[in-house]
FIVEXMI-432910 format. One line per 3 residues: number of its first residue (from 1); their letters; for each residue x, y, z negated of C-alpha. Coordinates in nm, 2 decimals, always signed. Layout:
N
NUM = A = X Y Z  ... $
//
This chain:
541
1 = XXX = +0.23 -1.10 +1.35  +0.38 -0.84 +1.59  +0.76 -0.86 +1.68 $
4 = XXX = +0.85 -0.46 +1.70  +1.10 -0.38 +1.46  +1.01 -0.22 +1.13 $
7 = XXX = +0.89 +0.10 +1.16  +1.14 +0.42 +0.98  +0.80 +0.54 +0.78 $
10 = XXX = +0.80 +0.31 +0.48  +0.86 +0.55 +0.16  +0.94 +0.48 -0.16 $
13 = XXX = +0.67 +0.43 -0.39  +0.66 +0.62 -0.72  +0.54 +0.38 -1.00 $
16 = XXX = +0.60 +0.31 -1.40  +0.66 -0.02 -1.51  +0.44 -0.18 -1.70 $
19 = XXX = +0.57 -0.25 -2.10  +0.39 -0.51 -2.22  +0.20 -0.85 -2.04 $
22 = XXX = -0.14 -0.89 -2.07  -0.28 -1.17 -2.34  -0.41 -1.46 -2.14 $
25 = XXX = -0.78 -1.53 -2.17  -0.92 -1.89 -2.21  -1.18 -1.77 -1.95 $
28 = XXX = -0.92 -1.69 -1.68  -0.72 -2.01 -1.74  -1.05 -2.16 -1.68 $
31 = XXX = -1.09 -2.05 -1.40  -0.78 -2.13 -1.25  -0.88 -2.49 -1.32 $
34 = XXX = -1.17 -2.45 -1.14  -1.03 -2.28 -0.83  -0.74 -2.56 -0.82 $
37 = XXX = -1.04 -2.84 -0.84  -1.22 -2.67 -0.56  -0.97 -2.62 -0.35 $
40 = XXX = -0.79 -2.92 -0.33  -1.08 -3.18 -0.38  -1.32 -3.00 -0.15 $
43 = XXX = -1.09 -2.83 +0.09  -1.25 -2.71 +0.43  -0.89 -2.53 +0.52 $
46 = XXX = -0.80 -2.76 +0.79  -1.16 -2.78 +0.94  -1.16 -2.39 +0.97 $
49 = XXX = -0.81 -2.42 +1.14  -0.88 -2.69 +1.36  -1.21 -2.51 +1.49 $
52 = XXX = -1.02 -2.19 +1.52  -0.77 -2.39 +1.73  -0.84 -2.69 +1.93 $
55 = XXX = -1.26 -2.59 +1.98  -1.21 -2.25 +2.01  -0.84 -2.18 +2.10 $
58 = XXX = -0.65 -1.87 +2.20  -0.79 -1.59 +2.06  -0.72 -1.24 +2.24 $
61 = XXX = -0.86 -0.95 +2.17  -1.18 -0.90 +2.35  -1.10 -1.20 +2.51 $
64 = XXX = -1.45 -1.49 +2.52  -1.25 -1.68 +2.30  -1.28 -1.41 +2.05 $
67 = XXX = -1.60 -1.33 +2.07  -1.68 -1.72 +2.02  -1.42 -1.65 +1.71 $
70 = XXX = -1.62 -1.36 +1.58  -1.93 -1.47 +1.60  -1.82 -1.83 +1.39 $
73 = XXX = -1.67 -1.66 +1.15  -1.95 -1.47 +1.06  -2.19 -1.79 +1.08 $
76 = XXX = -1.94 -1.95 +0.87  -1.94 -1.64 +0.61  -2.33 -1.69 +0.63 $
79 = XXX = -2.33 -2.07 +0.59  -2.08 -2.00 +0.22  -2.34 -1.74 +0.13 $
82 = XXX = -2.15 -1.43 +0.11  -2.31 -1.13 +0.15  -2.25 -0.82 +0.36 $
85 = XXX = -2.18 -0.99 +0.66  -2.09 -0.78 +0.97  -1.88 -0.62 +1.21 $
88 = XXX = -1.70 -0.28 +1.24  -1.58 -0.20 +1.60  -1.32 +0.00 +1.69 $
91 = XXX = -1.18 +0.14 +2.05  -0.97 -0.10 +2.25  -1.01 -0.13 +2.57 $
94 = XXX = -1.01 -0.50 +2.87  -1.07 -0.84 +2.77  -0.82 -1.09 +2.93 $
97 = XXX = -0.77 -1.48 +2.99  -0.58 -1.71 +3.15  -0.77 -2.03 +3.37 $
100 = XXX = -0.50 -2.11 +3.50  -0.13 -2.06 +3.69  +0.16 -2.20 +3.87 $
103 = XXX = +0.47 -2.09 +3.93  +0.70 -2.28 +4.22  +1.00 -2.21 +4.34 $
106 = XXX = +0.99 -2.32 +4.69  +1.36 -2.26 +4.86  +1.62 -2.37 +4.87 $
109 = XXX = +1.41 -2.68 +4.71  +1.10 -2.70 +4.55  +1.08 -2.70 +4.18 $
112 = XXX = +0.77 -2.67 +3.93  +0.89 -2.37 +3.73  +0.80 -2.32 +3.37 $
115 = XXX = +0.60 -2.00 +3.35  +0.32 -1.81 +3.20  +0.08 -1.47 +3.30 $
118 = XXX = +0.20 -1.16 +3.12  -0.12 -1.05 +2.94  -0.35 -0.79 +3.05 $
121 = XXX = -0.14 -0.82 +3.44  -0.38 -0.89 +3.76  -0.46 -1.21 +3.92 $
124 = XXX = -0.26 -1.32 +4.23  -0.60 -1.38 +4.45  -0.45 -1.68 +4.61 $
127 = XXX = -0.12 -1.83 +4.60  +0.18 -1.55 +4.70  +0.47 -1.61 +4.81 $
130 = XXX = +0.79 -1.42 +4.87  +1.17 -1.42 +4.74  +1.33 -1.27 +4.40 $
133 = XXX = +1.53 -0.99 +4.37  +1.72 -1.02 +3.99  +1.72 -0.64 +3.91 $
136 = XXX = +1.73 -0.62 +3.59  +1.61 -0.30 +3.43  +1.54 -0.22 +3.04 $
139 = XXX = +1.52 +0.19 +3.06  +1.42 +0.44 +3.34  +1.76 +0.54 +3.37 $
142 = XXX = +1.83 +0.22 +3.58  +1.54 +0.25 +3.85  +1.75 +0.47 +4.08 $
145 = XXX = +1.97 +0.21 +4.15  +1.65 -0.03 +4.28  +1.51 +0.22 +4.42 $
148 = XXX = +1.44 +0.18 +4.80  +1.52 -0.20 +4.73  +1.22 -0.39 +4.62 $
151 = XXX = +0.98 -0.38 +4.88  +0.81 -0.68 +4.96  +0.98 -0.89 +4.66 $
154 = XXX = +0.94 -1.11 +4.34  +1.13 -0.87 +4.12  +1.32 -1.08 +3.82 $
157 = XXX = +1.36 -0.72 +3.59  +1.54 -0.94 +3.26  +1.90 -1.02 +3.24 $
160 = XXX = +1.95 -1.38 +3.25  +2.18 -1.36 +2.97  +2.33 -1.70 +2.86 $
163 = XXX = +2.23 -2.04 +2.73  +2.24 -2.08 +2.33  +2.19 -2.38 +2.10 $
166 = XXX = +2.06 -2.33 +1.79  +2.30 -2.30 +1.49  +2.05 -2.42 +1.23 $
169 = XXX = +1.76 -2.63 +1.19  +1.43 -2.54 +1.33  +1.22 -2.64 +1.05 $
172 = XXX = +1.34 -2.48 +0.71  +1.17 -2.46 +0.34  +1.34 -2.15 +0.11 $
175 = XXX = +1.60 -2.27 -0.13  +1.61 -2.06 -0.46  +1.91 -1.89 -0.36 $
178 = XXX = +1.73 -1.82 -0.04  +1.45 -1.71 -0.25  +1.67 -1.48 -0.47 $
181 = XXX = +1.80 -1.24 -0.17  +1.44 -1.13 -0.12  +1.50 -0.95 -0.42 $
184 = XXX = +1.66 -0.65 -0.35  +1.53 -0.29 -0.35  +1.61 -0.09 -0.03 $
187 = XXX = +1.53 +0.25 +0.03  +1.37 +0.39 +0.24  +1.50 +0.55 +0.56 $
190 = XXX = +1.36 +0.81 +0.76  +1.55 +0.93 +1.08  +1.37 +1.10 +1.37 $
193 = XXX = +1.62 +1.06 +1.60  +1.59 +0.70 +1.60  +1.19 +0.70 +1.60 $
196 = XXX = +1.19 +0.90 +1.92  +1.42 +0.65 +2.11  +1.23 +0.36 +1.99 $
199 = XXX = +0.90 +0.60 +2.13  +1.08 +0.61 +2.46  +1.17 +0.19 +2.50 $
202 = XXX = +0.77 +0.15 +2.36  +0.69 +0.34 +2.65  +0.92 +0.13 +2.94 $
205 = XXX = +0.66 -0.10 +3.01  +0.41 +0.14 +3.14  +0.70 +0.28 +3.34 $
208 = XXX = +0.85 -0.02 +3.48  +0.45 -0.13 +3.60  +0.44 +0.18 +3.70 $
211 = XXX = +0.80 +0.19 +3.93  +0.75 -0.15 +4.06  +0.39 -0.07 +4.22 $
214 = XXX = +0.52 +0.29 +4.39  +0.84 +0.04 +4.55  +0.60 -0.18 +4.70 $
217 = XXX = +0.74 -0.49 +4.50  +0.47 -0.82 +4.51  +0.51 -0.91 +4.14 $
220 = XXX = +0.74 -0.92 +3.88  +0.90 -1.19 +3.64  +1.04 -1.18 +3.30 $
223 = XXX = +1.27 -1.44 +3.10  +1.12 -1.60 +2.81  +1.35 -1.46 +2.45 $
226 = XXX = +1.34 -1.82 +2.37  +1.52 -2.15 +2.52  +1.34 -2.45 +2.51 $
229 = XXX = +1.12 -2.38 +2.77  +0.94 -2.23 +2.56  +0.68 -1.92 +2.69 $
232 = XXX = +0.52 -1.63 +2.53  +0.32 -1.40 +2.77  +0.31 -1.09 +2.54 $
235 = XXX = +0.21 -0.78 +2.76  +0.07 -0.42 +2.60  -0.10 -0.26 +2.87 $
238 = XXX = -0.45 -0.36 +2.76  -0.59 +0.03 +2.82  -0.97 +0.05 +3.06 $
241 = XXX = -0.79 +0.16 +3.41  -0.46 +0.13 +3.29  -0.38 -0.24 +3.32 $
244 = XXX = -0.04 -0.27 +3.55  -0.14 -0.31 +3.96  +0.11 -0.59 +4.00 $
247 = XXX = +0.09 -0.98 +3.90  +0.37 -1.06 +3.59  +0.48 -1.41 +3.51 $
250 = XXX = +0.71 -1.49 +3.22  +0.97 -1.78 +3.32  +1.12 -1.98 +3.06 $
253 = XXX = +1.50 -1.91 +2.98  +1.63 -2.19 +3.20  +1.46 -2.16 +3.49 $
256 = XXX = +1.53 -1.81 +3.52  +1.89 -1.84 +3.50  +1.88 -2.06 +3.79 $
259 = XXX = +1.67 -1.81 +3.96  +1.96 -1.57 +3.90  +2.26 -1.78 +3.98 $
262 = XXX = +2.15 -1.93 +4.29  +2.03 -1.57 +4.38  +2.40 -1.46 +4.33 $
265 = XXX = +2.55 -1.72 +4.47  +2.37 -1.79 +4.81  +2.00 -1.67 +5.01 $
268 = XXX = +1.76 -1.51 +4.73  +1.51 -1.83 +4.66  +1.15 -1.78 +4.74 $
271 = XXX = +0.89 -1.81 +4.49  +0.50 -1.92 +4.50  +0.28 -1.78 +4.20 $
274 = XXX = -0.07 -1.90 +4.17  -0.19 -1.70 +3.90  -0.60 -1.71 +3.80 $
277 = XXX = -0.67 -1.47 +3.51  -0.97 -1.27 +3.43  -1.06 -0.94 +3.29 $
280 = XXX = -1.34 -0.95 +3.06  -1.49 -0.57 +3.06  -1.82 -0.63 +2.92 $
283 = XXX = -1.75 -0.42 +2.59  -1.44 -0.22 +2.52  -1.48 -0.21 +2.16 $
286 = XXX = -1.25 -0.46 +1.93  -1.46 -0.59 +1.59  -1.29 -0.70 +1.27 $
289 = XXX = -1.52 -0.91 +1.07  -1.62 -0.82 +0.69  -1.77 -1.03 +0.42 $
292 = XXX = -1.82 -0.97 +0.08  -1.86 -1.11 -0.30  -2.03 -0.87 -0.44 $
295 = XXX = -1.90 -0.67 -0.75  -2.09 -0.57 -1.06  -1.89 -0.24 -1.08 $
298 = XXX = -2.15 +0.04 -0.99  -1.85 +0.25 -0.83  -1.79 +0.06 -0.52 $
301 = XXX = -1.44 -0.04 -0.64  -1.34 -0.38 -0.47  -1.03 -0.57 -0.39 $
304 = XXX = -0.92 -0.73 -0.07  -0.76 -0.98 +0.16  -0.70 -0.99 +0.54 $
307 = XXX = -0.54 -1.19 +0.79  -0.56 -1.09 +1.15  -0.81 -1.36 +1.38 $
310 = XXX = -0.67 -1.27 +1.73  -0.40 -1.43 +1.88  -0.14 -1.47 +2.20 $
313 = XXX = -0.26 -1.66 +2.48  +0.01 -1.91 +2.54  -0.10 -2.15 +2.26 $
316 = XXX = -0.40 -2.19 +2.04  -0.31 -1.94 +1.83  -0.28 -2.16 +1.52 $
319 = XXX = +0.05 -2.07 +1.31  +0.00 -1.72 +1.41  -0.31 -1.67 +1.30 $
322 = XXX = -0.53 -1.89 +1.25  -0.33 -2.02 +0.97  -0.42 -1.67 +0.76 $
325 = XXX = -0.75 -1.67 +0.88  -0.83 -2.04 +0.74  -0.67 -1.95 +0.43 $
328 = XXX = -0.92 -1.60 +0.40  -1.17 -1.82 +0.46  -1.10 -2.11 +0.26 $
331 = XXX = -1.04 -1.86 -0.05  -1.41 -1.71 +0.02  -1.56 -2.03 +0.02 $
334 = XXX = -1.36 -2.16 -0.29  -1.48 -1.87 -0.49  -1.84 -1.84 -0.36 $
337 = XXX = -1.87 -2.21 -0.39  -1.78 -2.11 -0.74  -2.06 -1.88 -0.81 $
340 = XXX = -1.81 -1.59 -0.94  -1.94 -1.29 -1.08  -1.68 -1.04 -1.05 $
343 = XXX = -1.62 -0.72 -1.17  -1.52 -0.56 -0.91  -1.62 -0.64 -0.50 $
346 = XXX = -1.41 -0.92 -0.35  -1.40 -0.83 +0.03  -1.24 -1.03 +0.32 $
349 = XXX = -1.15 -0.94 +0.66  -1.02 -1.08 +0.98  -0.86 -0.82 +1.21 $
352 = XXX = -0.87 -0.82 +1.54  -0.61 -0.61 +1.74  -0.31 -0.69 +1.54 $
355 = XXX = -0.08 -0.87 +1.82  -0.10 -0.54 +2.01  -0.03 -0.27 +1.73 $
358 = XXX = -0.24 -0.36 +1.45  -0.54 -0.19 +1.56  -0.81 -0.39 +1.38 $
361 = XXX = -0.66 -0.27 +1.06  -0.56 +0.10 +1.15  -0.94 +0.13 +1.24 $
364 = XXX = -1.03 +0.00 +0.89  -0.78 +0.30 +0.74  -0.97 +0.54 +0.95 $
367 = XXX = -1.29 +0.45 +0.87  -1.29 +0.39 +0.50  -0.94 +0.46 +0.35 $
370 = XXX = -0.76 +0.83 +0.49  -0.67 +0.99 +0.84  -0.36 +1.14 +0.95 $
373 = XXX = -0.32 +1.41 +1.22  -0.36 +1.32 +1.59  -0.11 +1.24 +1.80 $
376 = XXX = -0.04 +1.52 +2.07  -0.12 +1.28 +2.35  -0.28 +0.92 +2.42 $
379 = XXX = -0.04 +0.67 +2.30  +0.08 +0.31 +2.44  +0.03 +0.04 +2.23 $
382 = XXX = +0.41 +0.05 +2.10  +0.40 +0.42 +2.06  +0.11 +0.41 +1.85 $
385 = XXX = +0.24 +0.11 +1.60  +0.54 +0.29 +1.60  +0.42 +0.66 +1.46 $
388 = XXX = +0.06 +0.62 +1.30  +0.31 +0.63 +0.98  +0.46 +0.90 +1.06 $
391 = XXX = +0.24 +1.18 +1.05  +0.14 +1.38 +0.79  -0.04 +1.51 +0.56 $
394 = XXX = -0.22 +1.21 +0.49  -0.62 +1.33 +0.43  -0.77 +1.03 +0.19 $
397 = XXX = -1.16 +0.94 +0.25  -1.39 +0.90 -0.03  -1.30 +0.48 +0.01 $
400 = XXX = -0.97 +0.56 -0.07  -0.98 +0.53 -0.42  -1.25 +0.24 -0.39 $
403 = XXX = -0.99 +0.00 -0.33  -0.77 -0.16 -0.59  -0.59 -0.42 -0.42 $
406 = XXX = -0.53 -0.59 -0.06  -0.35 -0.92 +0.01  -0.29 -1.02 +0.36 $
409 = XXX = -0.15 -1.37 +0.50  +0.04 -1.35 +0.81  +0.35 -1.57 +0.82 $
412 = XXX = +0.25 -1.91 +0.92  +0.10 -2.22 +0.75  +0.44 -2.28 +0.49 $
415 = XXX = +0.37 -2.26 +0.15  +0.32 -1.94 -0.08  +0.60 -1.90 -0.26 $
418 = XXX = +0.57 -1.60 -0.40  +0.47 -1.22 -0.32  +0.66 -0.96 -0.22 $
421 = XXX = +0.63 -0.66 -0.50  +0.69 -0.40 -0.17  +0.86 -0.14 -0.38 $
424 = XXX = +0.61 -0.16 -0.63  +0.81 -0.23 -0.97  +0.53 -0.22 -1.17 $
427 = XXX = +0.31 -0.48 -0.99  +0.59 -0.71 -1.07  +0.53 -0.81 -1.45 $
430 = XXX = +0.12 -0.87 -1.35  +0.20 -1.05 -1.07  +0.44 -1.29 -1.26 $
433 = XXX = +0.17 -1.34 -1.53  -0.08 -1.45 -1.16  +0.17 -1.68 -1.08 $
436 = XXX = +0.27 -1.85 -1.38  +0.00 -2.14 -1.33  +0.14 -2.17 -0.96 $
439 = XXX = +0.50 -2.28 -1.09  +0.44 -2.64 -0.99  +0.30 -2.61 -0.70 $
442 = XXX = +0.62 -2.38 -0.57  +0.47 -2.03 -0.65  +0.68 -1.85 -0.89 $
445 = XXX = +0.85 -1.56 -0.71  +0.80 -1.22 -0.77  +1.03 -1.01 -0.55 $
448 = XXX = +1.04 -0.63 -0.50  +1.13 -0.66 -0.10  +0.89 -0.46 +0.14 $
451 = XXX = +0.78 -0.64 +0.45  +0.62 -0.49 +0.74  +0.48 -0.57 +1.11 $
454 = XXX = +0.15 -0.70 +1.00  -0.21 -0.59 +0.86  -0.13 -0.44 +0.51 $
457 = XXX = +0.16 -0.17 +0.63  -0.07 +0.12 +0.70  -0.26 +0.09 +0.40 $
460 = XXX = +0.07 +0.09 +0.21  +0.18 +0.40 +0.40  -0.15 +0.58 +0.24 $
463 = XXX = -0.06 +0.46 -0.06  -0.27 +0.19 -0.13  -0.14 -0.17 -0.32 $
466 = XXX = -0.14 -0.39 -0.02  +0.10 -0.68 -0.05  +0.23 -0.94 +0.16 $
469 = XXX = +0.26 -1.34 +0.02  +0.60 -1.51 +0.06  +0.57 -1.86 +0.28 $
472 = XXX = +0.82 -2.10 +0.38  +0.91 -2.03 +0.72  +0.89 -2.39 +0.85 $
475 = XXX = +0.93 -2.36 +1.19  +0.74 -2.06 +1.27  +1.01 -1.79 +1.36 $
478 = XXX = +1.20 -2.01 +1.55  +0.98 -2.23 +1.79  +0.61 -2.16 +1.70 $
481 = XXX = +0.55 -1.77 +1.64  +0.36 -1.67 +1.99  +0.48 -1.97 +2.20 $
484 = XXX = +0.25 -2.23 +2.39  +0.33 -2.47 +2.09  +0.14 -2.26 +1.85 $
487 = XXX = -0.09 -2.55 +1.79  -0.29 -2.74 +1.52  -0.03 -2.97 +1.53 $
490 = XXX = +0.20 -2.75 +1.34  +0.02 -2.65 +1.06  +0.07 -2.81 +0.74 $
493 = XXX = -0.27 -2.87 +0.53  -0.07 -2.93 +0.13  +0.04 -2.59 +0.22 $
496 = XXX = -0.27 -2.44 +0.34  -0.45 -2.56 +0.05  -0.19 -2.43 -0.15 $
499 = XXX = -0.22 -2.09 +0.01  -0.57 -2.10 +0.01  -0.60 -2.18 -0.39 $
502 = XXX = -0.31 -1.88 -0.48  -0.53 -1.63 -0.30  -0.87 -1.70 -0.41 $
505 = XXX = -0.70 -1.69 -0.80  -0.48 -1.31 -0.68  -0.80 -1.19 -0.59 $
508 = XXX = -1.05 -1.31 -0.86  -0.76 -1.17 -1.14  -0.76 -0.81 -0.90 $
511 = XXX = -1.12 -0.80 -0.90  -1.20 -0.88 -1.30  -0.84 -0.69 -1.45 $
514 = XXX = -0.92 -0.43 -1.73  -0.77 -0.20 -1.54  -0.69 -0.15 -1.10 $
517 = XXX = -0.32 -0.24 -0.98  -0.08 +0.03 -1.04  -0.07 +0.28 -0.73 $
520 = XXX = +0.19 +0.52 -0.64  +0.12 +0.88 -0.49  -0.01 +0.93 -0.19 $
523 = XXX = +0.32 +0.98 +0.08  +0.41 +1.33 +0.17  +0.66 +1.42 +0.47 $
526 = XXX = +1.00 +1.26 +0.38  +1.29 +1.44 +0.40  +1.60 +1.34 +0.68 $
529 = XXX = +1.79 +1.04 +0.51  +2.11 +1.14 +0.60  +2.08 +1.48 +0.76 $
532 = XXX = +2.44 +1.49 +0.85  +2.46 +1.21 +1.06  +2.55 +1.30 +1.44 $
535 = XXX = +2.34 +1.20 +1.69  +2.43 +0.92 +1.89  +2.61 +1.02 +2.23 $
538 = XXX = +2.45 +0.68 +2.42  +2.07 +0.75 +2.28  +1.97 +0.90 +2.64 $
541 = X = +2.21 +0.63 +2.87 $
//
């Protein structure tokens, strides 16, 4: 799951709500049994995770470890017998992975820092050596005052901020009241002004890599967002020919401020980097991976479910995503392991190109579901997450009406409490009829909260159903999400199983209802929120 803010794009979405709840069938209660059996007493969930993770490991895009990903995935698709097994490409652009690195400090005394590549940033040929500069820069407005400065240096470009403790466990499960504040509309808010600054701070880290090289700086460091020693090594500048000249290393949060006093206080310390990454180049394109259950419907109509299969490189990638992906795969295998005969096409995914700006499923808009205008010029990564929604008019494909539903899992291995409505009121009565079996097992909320930095926001913004599952948090936004301690270790398998058994029932009640999920209209260009607001004097400082 990315960590951008939400984007100003999401619109309301114009629905009727539903009068009266469906009759139950004494087929579909059934089959609920059946799924529960097969999921919990035959459950490959954690075997899929732990091959995702400890075998095959980080997963970034283009990366070998995806390709090994991509090409298991499908041989597991093939070994469950679904059908239609394949893989849709999509422009991305340089493989990268890390063998290995080290980060010393080396004066005034030697110290084994804590520290990480920056993805997609060159290798160091060799250990290199020189001291830090702390000049910490977060808009272009700031490089004047380096400039002429940096030659020859280790440039630490965060502030060093200060040491904080956290103010509340690590590892949480939702309470009810916790639970009931999801449920609250909001409207949606669309203000240009504030789109085009966050355009300009996607587009800093091009022009920091870009300032740094033309001052002759070495390399460059960054402090990890997280104490704990904890390390992330997210970087965006993934682009054929336009991956950043100099070496990047992330240095966790205490080390840095070390860095930065004893630079303040006395002779700048020196710093050794050893870093040995690769560029893989060998094919540009990114795949997502399809499979299928075929539908009996002669129209194409089909439902879906996603989670994204590429990952961060600092862990294994398991909370974030190979948590989704298991559960994808463990609700294909429950339901072909089944035999079902649906009505309408069940089809999974696994995106690839998420962690950068959800490219994997943008391509799968574009291909099948509806196109938007061009941007005016090539985009960063940032830039292009944060205004595919907002241009218009929206021109659906063909697909578009094709598909009924999508569910996407993308918050970790807690369990499904819920699903988030996303504005939808008249999904809410259906989906509380869906869960009603799930009451035991924790599932019963049905909330009408939109959520947004993962695979199913652009198909909302064309208007299709696409819906997010709530999950206990566990310890995923505060340790795991994108750390090095993404691993196995911290997935929990009742809740996978769980997840895994809600899904496969969501999308075998989507694929065989009377009638497809109520959709609102397709967006138009919203109108100015508040189109007397002033704009803000600091915006440009």
């Amino acid at each position: 799951m990315r960590t951008l803010p939400i984007t100003l794009a999401a619109l309301l979405l114009s629905t009727t709500p539903l009068s009266a709840k469906p009759a139950d069938k004494p087929d579909d209660n059934a089959q609920v049994l059946r799924i529960i059996d097969e999921g919990t007493n035959r459950s490959q969930v954690m075997q899929t995770a732990q091959h995702l993770t400890d075998v095959i490991g980080p997963r970034m895009t283009n990366s070998p470890g995806m390709r090994k990903a991509e090409a298991w995935t499908q041989e597991k698709f093939r070994e469950w017998k679904l059908a239609n097994i394949h893989k849709e490409g999509f422009a991305f652009g340089r493989g990268w992975w890390i063998e290995k690195s080290s980060v010393r400090m080396v004066t005034p005394r030697p110290i084994q820092l804590t520290a990480i590549p920056i993805a997609w940033t060159p290798a160091t040929k060799g250990a290199l050596s020189a001291p830090i500069i702390v000049a910490p820069m977060s808009k272009p407005q700031h490089f004047e005052k380096w400039r002429g400065k940096l030659a020859g240096k280790i440039v630490l470009v965060s502030m060093p901020g200060e040491g904080s403790e956290p103010g509340k466990p690590a590892f949480q499960r939702l309470s009810d009241e916790e639970l009931g504040k999801l449920d609250s509309y909001e409207q949606p808010d669309w203000n240009p002004d504030k789109l085009a600054e966050w355009m300009k701070q996607a587009r800093f880290e091009r022009e920091l890599a870009d300032f740094l090289a033309r001052e002759g700086a070495v390399a460059y460091a960054t402090r990890s967002r997280r104490d704990g020693k904890l390390l992330h090594g997210e970087g965006y500048l993934h682009r054929t020919g336009e991956t950043p000249a100099l070496p990047g290393v992330e240095i966790a949060a205490e080390d840095y401020r070390r860095l930065a006093r004893l630079a303040l206080v006395g002779d700048a310390p020196t710093l050794e980097i050893d870093s040995q990454v690769h560029f893989d180049d060998s094919d540009p394109q990114g795949y997502n991976i399809i499979a299928d259950i075929p539908g009996s419907d002669a129209s194409g109509a089909y439902v879906m479910a996603g989670a994204h299969l590429d990952s961060w490189a600092a862990g294994d990638g398991a909370a974030d995503n190979a948590a989704g992906s298991a559960m994808i795969m463990e609700a294909a295998r429950i339901l072909s392991a089944m035999g079902v005969k649906p009505k309408r096409t069940i089809r999974f995914a696994l995106w690839s190109g998420e962690e950068q700006s959800l490219y994997g499923s943008i391509a799968y808009v574009e291909q099948h579901l509806a196109n938007r205008p061009a941007p005016d010029r090539k985009l960063d990564a940032g830039e292009l997450y944060y205004s595919w929604a907002t241009r218009y008019p929206i021109t659906t494909l063909p697909g578009h009406k094709n598909l009924a539903a999508y569910f996407n899992l993308d918050n970790g291995s807690g369990k499904i409490r819920g699903i988030y409505a996303e504005n939808n009121q008249a999904v809410v009565p259906i989906f509380r009829q869906w869960l009603e079996p799930f009451g035991p097992m924790g599932a019963s909320k049905v909330v009408i909260q939109k959520t947004e930095g993962t695979d199913h926001q652009f198909m909302q913004s064309v208007g299709i159903p696409a819906f997010q599952f709530i999950q206990d948090p566990l310890d995923y936004g505060s340790r795991v999400h994108h750390s090095q301690i993404d691993t196995f270790d911290h997935l929990k398998a009742e809740d996978m199983r769980q997840g895994a058994i809600i899904l496969a029932s969501f999308l075998l009640n989507a694929a065989n209802a009377d009638t497809p999920l109520p959709r609102g209209p397709v967006p138009t260009q919203p109108n100015v929120t508040d189109p007397f607001a002033y704009p803000d004097p600091d915006q440009d400082r």
